[in-house]
C-alpha positions as CSV (number, residue, x, y, z in Angstrom):
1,X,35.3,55.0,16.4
2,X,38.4,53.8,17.6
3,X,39.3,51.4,20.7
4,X,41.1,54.3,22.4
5,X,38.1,56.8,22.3
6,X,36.0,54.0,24.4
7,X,38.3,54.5,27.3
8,X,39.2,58.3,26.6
9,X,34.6,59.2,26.3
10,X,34.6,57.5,29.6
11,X,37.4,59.3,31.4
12,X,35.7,63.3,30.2
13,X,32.1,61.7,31.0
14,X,32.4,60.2,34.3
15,X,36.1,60.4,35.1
16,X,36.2,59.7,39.4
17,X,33.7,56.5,38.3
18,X,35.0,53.4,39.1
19,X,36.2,52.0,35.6
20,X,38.0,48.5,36.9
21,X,38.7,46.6,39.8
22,X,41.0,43.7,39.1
23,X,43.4,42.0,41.8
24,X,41.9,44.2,45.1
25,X,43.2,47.1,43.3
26,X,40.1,49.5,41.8
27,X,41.1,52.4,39.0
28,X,39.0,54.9,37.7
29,X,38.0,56.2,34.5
30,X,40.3,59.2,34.4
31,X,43.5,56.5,35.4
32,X,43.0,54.2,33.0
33,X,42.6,56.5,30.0
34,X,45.5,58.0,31.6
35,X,47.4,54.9,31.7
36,X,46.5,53.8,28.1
37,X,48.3,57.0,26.8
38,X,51.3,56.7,28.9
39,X,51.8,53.3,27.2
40,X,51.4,54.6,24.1
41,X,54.3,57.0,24.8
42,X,56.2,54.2,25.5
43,X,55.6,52.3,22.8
44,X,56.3,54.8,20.4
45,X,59.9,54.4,21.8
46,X,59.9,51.2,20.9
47,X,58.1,50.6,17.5
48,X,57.3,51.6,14.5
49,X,53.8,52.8,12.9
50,X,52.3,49.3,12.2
51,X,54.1,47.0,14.1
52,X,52.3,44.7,16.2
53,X,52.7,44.3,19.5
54,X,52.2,40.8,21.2
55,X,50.7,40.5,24.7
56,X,50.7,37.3,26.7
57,X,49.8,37.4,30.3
58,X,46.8,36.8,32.5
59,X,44.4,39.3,32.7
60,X,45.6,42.4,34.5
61,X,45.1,46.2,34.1
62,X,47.8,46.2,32.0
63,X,45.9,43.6,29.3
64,X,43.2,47.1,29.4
65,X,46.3,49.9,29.2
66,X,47.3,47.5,26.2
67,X,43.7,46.9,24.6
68,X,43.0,50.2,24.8
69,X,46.7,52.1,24.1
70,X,48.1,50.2,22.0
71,X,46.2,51.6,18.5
72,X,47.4,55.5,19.9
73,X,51.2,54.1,18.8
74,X,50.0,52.6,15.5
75,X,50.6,49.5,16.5
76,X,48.1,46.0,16.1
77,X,47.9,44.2,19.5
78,X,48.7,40.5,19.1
79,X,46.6,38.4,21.8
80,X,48.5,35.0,22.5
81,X,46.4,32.8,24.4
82,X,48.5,31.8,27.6
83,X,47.4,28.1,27.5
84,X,49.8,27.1,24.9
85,X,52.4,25.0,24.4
86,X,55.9,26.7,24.2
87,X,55.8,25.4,20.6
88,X,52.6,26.7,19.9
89,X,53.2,30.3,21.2
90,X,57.0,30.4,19.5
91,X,54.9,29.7,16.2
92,X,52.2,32.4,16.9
93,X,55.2,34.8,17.3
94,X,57.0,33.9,14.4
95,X,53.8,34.7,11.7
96,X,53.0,37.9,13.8
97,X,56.3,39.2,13.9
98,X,56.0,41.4,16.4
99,X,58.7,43.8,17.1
100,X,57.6,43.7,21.1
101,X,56.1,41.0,23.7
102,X,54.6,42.1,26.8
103,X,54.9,39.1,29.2
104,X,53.3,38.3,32.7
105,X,55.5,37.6,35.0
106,X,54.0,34.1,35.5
107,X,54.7,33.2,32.2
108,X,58.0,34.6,31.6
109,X,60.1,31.7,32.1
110,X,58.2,30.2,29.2
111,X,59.5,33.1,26.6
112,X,62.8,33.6,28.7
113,X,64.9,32.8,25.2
114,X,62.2,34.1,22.5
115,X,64.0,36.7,21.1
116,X,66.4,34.0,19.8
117,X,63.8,32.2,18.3
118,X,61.8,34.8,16.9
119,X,63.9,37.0,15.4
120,X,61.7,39.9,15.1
121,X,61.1,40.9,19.1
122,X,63.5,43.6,19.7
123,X,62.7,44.2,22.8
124,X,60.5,42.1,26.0
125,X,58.9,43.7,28.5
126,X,57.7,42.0,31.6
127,X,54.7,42.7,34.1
128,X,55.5,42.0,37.7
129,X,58.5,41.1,39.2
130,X,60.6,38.2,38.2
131,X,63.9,36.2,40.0
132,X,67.1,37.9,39.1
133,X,68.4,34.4,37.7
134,X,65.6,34.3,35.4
135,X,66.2,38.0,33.6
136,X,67.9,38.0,30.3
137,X,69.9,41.4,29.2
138,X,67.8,44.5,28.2
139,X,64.1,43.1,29.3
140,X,62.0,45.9,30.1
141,X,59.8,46.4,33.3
142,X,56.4,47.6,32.5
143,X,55.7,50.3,35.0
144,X,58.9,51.8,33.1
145,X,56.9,51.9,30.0
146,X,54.4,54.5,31.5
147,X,56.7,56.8,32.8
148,X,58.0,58.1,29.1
149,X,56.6,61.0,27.0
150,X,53.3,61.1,25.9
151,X,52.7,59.9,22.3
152,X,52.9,61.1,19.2
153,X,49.1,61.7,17.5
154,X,50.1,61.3,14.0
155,X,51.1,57.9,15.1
156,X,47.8,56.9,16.4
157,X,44.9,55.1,14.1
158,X,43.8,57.3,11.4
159,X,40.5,54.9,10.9
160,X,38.5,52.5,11.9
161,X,39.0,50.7,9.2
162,X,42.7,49.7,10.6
163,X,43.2,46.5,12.5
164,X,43.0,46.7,15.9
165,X,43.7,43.3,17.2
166,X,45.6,40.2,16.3
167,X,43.4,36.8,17.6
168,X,44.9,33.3,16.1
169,X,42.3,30.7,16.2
170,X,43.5,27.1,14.6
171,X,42.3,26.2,11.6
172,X,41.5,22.5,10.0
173,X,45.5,22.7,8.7
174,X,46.6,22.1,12.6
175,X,48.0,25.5,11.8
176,X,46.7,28.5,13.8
177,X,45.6,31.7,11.6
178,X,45.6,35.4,12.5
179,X,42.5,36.9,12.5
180,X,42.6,40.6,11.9
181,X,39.8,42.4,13.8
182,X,39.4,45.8,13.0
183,X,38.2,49.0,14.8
184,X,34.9,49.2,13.4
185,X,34.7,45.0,13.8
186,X,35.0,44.9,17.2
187,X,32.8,48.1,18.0
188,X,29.9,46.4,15.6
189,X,30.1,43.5,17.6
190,X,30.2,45.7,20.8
191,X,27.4,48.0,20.1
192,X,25.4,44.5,18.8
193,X,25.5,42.8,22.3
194,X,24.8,46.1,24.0
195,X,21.3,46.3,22.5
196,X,20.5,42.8,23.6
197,X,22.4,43.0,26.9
198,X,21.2,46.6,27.5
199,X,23.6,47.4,30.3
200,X,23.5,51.1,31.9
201,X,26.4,53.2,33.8
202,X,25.2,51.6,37.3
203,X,25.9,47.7,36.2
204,X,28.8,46.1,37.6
205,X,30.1,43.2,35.3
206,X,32.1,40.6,36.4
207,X,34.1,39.3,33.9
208,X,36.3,35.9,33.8
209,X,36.6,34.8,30.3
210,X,40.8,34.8,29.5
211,X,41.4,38.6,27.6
212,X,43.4,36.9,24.8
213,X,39.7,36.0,23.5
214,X,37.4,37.3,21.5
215,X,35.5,37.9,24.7
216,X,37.5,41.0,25.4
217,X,34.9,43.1,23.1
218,X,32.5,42.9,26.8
219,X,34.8,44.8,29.1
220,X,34.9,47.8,26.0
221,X,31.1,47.5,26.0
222,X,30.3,48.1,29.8
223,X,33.3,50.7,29.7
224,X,31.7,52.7,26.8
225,X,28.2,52.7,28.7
226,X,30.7,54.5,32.1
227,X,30.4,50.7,34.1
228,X,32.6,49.2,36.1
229,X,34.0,45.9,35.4
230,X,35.2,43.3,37.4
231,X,38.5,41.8,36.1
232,X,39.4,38.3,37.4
233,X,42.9,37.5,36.4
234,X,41.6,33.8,36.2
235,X,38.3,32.0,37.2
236,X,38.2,30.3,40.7
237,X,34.4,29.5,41.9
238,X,35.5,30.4,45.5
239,X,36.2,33.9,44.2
240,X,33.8,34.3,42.0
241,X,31.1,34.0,44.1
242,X,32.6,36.4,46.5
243,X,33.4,39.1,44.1
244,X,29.9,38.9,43.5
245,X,28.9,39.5,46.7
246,X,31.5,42.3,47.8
247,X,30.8,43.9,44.6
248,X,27.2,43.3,44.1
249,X,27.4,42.5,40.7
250,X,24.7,43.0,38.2
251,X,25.8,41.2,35.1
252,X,28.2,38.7,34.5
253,X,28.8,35.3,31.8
254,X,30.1,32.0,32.4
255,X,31.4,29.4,29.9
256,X,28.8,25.9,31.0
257,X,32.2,24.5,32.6
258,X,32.2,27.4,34.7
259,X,29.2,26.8,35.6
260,X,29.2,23.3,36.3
261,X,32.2,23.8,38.6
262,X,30.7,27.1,40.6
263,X,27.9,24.8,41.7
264,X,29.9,22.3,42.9
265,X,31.5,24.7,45.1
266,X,31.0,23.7,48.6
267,X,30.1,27.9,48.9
268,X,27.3,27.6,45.9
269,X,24.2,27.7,48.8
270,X,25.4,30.2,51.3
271,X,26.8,32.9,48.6
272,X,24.5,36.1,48.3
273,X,24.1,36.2,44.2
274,X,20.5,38.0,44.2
275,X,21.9,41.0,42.4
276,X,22.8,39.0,39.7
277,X,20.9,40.1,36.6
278,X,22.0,38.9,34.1
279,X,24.0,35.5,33.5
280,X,25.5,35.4,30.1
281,X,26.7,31.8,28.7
282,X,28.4,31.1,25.5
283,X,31.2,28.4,23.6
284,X,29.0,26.0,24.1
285,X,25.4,24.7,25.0
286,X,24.2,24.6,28.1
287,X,22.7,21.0,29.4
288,X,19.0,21.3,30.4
289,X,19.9,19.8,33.8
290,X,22.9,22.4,34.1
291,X,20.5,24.9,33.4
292,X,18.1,23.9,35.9
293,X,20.2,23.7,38.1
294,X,21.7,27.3,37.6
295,X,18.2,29.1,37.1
296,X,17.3,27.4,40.7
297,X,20.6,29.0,42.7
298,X,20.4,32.1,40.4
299,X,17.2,32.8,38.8
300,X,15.8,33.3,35.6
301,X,18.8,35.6,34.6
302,X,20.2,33.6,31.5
303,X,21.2,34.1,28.0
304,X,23.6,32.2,25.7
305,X,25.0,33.6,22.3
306,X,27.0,32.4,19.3
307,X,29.8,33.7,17.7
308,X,33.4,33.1,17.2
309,X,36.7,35.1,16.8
310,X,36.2,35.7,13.4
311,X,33.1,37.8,14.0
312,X,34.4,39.5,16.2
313,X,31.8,38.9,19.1
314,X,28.6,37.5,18.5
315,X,25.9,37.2,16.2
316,X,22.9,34.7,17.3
317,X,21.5,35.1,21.3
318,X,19.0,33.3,22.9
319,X,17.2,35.9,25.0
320,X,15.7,35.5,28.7
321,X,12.7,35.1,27.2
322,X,13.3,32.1,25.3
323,X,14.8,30.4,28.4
324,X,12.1,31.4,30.4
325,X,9.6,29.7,28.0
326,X,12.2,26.3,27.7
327,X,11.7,25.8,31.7
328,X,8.3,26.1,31.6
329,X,7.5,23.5,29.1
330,X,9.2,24.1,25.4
331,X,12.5,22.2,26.8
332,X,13.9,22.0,23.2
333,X,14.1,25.5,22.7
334,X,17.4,25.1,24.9
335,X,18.8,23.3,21.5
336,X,18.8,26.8,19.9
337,X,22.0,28.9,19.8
338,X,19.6,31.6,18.8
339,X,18.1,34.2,16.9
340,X,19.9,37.5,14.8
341,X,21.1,40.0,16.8
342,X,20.5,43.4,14.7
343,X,23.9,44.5,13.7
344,X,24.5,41.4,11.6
345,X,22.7,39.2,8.9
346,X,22.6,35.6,9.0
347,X,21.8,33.0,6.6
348,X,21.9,29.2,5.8
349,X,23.7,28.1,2.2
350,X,24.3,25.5,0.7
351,X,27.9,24.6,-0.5
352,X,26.9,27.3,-3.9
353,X,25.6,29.9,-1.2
354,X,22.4,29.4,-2.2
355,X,19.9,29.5,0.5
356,X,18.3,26.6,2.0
357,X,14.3,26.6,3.1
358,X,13.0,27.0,6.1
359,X,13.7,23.5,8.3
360,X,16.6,22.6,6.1
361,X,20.2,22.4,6.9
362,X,22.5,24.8,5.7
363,X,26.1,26.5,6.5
364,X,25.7,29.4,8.9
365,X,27.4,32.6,6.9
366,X,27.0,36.2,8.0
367,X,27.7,39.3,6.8
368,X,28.2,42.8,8.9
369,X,30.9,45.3,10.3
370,X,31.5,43.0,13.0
371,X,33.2,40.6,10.1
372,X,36.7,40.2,10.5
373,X,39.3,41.8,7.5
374,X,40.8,38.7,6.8
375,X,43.7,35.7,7.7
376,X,46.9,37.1,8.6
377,X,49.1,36.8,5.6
378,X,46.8,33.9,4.6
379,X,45.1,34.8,1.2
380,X,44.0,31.2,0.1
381,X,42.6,30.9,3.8
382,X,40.6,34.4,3.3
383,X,39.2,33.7,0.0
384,X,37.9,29.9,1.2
385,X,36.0,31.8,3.8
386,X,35.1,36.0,3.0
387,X,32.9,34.6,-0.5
388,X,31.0,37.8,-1.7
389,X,30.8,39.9,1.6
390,X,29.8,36.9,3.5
391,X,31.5,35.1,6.0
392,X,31.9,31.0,6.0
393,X,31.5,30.0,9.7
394,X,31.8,26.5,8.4
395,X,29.0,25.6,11.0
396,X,26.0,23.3,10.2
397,X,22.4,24.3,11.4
398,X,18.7,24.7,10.6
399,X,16.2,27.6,11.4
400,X,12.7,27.2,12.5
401,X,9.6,29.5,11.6
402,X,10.6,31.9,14.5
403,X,13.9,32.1,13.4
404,X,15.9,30.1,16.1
405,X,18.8,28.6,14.6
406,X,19.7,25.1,15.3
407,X,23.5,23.9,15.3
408,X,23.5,20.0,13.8
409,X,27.0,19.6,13.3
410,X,30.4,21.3,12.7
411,X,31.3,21.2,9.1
412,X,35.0,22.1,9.6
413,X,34.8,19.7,12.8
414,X,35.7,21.7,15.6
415,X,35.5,20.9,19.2
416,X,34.5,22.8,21.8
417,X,36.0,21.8,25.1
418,X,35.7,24.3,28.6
419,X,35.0,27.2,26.6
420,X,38.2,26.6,24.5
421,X,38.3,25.8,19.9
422,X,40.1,22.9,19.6
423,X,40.6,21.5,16.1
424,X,41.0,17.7,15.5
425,X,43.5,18.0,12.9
426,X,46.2,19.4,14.7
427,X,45.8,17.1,17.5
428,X,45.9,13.9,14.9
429,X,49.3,15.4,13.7
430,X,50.6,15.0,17.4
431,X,49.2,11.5,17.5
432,X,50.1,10.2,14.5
433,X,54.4,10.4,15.8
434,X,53.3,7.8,17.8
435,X,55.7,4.9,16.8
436,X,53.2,1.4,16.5
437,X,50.4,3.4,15.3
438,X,48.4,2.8,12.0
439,X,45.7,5.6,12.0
440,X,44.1,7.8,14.4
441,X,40.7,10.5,14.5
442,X,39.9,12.8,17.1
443,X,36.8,14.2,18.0
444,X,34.5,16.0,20.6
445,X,32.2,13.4,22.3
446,X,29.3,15.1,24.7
447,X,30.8,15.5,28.5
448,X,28.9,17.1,31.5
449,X,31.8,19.2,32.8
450,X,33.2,20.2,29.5
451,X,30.6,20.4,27.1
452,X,33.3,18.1,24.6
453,X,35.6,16.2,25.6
454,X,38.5,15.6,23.5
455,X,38.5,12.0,22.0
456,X,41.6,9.8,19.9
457,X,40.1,6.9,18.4
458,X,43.2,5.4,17.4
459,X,44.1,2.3,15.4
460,X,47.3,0.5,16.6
461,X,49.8,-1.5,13.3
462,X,49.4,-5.2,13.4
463,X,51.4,-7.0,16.4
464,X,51.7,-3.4,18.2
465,X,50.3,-2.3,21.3
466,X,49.7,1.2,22.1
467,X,49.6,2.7,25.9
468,X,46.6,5.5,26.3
469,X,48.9,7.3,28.4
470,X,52.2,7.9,25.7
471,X,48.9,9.2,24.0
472,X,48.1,11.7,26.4
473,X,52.0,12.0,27.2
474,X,53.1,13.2,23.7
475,X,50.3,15.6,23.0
476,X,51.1,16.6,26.3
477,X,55.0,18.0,25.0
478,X,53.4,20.7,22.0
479,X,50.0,21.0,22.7
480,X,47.9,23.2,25.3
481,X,46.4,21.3,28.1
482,X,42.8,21.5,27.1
483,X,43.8,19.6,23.8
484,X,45.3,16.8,25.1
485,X,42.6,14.0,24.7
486,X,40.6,12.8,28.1
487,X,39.6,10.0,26.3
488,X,41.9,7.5,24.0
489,X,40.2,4.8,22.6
490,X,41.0,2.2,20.0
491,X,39.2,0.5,17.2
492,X,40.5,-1.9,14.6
493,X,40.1,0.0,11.6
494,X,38.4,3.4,11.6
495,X,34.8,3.7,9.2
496,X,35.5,5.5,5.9
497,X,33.0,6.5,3.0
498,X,34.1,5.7,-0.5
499,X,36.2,8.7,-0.9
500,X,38.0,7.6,1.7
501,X,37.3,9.9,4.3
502,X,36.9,9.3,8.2
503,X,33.4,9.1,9.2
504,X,33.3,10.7,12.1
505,X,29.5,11.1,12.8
506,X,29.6,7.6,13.2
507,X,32.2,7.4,15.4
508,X,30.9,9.6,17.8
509,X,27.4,8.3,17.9
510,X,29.2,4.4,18.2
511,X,31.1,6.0,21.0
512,X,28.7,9.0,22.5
């Protein structure tokens, strides 16, 4: 099954159903298959069969005419995450290559000179309307995209083996890798939440996460069941809470951030949110109080999973039933990311993939459909992680008799910060430019609002002072916001084992 036959089952079985509503504007099933294949015509203008196609924008109908047209031209969509630096999204470009970018309007002035720097965009096509002083010869509108021929079918996706969709998450290098999801990937991982989730064709989902994430496998899954879904082209608790009321929304998921800020909104006690379902959480784990807190505004209507780009989707959910169970007196079940979900196999290895017993700690690896093909022109990359079908999630944890996995720790040491990956060593390689400084670790240390927040320990040379603020400044210039450390503290000399390497467990529990 191909992307393009979600949206295209939808449209013949329930084509006047209401398929999205995104920015007051509401389109049916029938319009946005419709509009999927209109792009495709236009795209077929512009590339050829494999080409990727690079998308960065907020989410809009467009991001769906994209997600779900862009395989019917034989081309891979590229999904560049909006929040990055300049520097970071001219390097995503460069290793995708792709031959067009579709740009919000928002974010054009960012990529106003990227065809100079990345040689292989021939052509730019903005959504929206943007200031005649910022245009740049032979950029595209978008609606004019739609209004071509239709496509050419022997362009389209012959399998579902193909790649669908380009996600780059960073990697321990400080360089970001491609992940290539394919077809059948990101429909495993769709068909695997929907037997947990169990939506039906009268939900409405209200969905926030960015689309340049993985998270844009949940909008395909209510769509393929004939729901509508909710689009916000960015989260705002004010809105949220209203969306839910005008559109009496069913199901819906939140990063713990999100959360954290919706009930702080001065709105959180007088919003209507009864026909809230189901409240899905993920990126990180939720705080008993937060949850507490949530279940009393919204009920017992919770359920967190675990995954990660590479999968996909998801692979490990802690069900309603298991949260209903922590808040009435097993508390610690809320440590749990989860049990199996039934499309996928998990298991804890050690470093020879050899299982570990029951109790023990062991690397998460899984193995399934929903497993991505590979890195991007990254072999090396591939083989360190795809060993003998299984996937490396380089993830730390320990299962318990009724199979709840535990995480303990982050082998590869990633941060989790709002619902966004953040990977200490690219943010040391910012740091360490710093003139007057000797050494410096980052790491994740437990914050309320942000589940991690992003700490530099760093170690200032003899006789030199350094300013936590030209910390924060620099990684400010070629890094994205959310990696730019809230915390910078220093320490005269930063602990080590005898192989040399930083210990950063004790760090964070000196500093946590």
């Amino acid at each position: 099954m191909l992307l393009s036959d979600v949206i295209s089952g939808a449209a013949l079985k329930r084509p006047a159903h209401t398929a999205l509503v995104c920015a007051g504007r509401s389109h049916d099933f029938a319009e946005l298959a419709d509009r999927a294949v209109r792009l495709a015509g236009g795209l077929t203008r512009l590339t050829d069969a494999g080409d990727r196609v690079a998308i960065l924008a907020d989410n809009c109908v467009e991001y769906l005419d994209c997600i779900y047209g862009a395989c019917l031209a034989g081309t891979v969509l590229t999904l560049v995450n909006q929040r990055l630096a300049a520097a970071e999204i001219e390097y995503v470009l460069n290793d995708a290559e792709p031959s067009v970018l579709v740009v919000g309007a928002g974010h054009y002035g960012r990529v106003a000179d990227v065809q100079a720097a990345v040689p292989s965009i021939r052509q730019v096509v903005v959504i929206g309307e943007i200031d005649d002083d910022l245009r740049r010869p032979g950029v595209l509108d978008y609606d004019s995209l739609l209004a071509g021929d239709r496509p050419d079918p022997s362009r389209a996706h012959a399998g579902d083996d193909e790649v669908a969709w380009l996600i780059y998450t960073s990697g321990t290098t400080g360089r970001p890798k491609g992940a290539m999801l394919t077809h059948r990937g990101i429909m495993s991982a769709t068909l695997n939440a929907m037997i947990e989730w169990k939506p039906d064709p009268d939900d409405r989902q209200l969905f926030c996460f960015p689309l340049c994430h993985v998270a844009a496998f949940i909008p395909l899954m209510y769509h393929l069941r004939q729901a509508t879904v909710v689009l916000m082209p960015g989260f705002e608790p004010g809105e949220y809470l209203r969306l839910i009321e005008r559109h009496s929304i069913t199901h819906t998921g939140l990063a713990p951030t999100m959360l954290n800020l919706l009930l702080e909104h001065p709105a959180i006690d007088s919003a209507r949110v009864d026909s809230v379902r189901l409240l899905v959480y993920g990126a990180a784990p939720m705080s008993p109080t937060l949850l507490e807190s949530g279940i009393r505004r919204f009920g017992e209507v919770f359920m967190q999973t675990y995954g990660m780009t590479e999968l996909s989707g998801n692979v490990l959910m802690l069900g309603l039933d298991h949260h209903h169970r922590a808040i009435n007196g097993e508390p610690g079940l809320l440590a749990a990311v989860g049990r199996m979900e039934c499309l996928a196999s998990v298991r804890l290895v050690d470093d020879d993939m050899n299982d570990v017993p029951v109790g023990a700690v062991g690397e998460i690896v899984v193995r399934g459909d929903q497993v991505m093909k590979g890195y991007w022109r990254a072999e090396q990359a591939t083989r360190e992680v795809l060993v003998d079908g299984w996937m490396r999630t380089g993830d730390l944890a320990r299962m318990d008799r009724e199979g709840l996995f535990y995480i303990v720790d982050r082998k590869k040491d990633m941060i989790i910060t709002g619902g966004e990956n953040v990977y200490p060593r690219e943010v040391e390689d910012v740091i360490a430019r710093l003139p007057g400084l000797s050494e410096v670790a980052v790491l994740g240390l437990p914050d309320e609002r942000w589940g991690e927040a992003v700490t530099a320990v760093v170690v200032p040379r003899a006789g030199q002072e350094v300013d936590p603020e030209e910390v924060r400044a620099l990684c400010r210039t070629s890094l994205a916001g959310y990696k730019v450390p809230k915390r910078v503290e220093f320490a005269e000399a930063l602990p080590r084992n005898a192989a040399g390497k930083v210990l950063k467990r004790q760090l964070r529990e000196e500093l946590g």
